[in-house]
Structure formats: structure tokens, C-alpha cells
C-alpha positions as a Markdown table, in Angstrom:
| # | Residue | x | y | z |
|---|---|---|---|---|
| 1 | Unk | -15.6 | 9.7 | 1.8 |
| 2 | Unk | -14.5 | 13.5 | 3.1 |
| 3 | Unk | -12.3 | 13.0 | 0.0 |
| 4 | Unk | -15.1 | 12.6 | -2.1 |
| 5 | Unk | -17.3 | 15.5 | -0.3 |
| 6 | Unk | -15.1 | 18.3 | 0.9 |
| 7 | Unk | -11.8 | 18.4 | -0.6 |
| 8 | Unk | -11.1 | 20.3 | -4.0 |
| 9 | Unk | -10.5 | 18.1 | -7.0 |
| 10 | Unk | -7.3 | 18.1 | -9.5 |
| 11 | Unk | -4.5 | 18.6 | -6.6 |
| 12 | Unk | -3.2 | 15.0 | -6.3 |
| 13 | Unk | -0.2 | 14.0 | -8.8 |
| 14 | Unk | 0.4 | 10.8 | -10.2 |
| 15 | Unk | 3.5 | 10.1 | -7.6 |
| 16 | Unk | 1.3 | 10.9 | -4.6 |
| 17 | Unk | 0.2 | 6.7 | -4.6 |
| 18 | Unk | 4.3 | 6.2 | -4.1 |
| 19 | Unk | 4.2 | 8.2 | -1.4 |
| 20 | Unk | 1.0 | 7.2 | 0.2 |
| 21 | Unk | 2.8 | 3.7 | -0.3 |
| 22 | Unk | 5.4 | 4.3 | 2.2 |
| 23 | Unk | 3.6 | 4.2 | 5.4 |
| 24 | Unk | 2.6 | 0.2 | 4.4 |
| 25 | Unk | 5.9 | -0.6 | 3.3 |
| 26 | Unk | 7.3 | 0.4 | 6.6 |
| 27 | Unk | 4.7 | -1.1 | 8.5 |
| 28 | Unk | 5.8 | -4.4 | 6.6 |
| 29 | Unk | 9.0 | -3.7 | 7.3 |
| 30 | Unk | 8.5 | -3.7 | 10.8 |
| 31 | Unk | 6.1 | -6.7 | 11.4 |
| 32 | Unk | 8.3 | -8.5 | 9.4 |
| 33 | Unk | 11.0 | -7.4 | 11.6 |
| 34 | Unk | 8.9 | -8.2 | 14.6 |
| 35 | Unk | 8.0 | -11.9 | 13.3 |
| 36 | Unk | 11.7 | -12.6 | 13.1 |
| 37 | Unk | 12.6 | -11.7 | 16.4 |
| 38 | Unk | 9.6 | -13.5 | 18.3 |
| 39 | Unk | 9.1 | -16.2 | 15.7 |
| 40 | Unk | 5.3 | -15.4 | 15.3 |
| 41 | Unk | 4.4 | -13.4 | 12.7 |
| 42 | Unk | 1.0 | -10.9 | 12.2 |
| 43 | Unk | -0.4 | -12.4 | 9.2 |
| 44 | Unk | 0.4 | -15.8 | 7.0 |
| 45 | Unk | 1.0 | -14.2 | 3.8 |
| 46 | Unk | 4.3 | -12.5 | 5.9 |
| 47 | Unk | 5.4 | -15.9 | 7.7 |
| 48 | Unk | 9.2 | -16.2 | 6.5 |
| 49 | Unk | 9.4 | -19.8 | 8.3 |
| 50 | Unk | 6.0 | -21.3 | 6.3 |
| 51 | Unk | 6.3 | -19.6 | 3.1 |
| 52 | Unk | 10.1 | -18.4 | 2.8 |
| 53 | Unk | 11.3 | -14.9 | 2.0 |
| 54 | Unk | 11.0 | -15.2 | -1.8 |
| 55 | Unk | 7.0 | -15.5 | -1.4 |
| 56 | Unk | 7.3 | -13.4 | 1.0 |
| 57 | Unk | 8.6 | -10.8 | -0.6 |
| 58 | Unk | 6.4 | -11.5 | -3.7 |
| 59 | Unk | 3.5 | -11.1 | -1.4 |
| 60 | Unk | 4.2 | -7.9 | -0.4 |
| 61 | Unk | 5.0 | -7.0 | -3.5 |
| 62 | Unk | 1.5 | -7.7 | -5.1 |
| 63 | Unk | -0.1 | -6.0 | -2.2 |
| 64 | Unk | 1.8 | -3.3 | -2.9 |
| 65 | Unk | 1.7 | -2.9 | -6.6 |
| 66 | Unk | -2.5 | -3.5 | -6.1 |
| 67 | Unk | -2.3 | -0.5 | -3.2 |
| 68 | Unk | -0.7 | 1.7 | -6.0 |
| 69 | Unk | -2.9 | 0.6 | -8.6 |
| 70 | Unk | -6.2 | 1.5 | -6.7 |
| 71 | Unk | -4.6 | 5.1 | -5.7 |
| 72 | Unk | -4.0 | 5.5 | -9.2 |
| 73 | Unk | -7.4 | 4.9 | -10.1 |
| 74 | Unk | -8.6 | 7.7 | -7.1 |
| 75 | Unk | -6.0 | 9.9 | -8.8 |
| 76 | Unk | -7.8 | 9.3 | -12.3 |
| 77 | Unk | -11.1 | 9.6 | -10.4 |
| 78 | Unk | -10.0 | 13.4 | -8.9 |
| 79 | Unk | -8.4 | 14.3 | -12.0 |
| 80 | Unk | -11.4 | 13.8 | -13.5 |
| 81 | Unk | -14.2 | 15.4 | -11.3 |
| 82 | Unk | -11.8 | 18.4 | -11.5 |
| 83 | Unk | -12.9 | 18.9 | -15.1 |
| 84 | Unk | -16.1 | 18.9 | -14.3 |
């Protein structure tokens, strides 16, 4: 929301959702790295003993790909109050 309000519009680039991506990715990284060394893992979609690591990895995938397609749509969305 501060977004929204406060900030000046037009600054973000269309790579800025790849970046903003990272911090999730690693997080993933990390529980997954976590489940696998205490054999419990954070959330189901991530559990590489129930669902394997190709659905696994497919999961995070799709989360990802829909984390980047929503900041996309915020970039769109500064873009175009900038022109206003």
C-alpha cells in the first residue's frame, strides 16, 4: 500500500520481479534443505518423501513463475500511473 501512496511511479524495470524473486527462491532453497536433514518438511507442496523432487521442483516452479507474473503486473500497474 505505501507503494501505491508514497512512492514515485515509472522507476521499476521489467527485471526488478527476477530480482524480487530471489529472496523466495532461497528461502525454498533452504526449507528444502532443512526438510532433508530433519525429514519434516514446512509445507506439503515441498515434501520430497510424499511427492518426489520432480513435483517438487514443479511446484516451486509454478509458484514462482505466478510470483513473477503478479510483479509484472505491479510493474505494468507503475508504468502506467507514471503516465498519468
Amino acid at each position: 500500500m505505501f507503494w501505491l501512496l508514497f512512492t514515485r511511479k515509472g522507476r521499476l524495470s521489467w527485471r526488478d520481479p527476477l530480482l524480487w524473486a530471489l529472496y523466495p527462491l532461497a528461502y525454498l532453497a533452504y526449507a528444502l534443505a532443512r526438510g532433508v536433514a530433519e525429514g519434516k518438511y514446512a509445507y506439503p507442496f515441498i515434501d520430497v518423501s510424499a511427492n518426489g523432487w520432480v513435483a517438487v521442483m514443479s511446484n516451486g516452479a509454478t509458484i514462482a513463475l505466478g510470483f513473477i507474473a503478479v510483479a509484472e503486473v505491479l510493474v505494468l500497474v507503475d508504468r502506467m500511473l507514471a503516465q498519468r
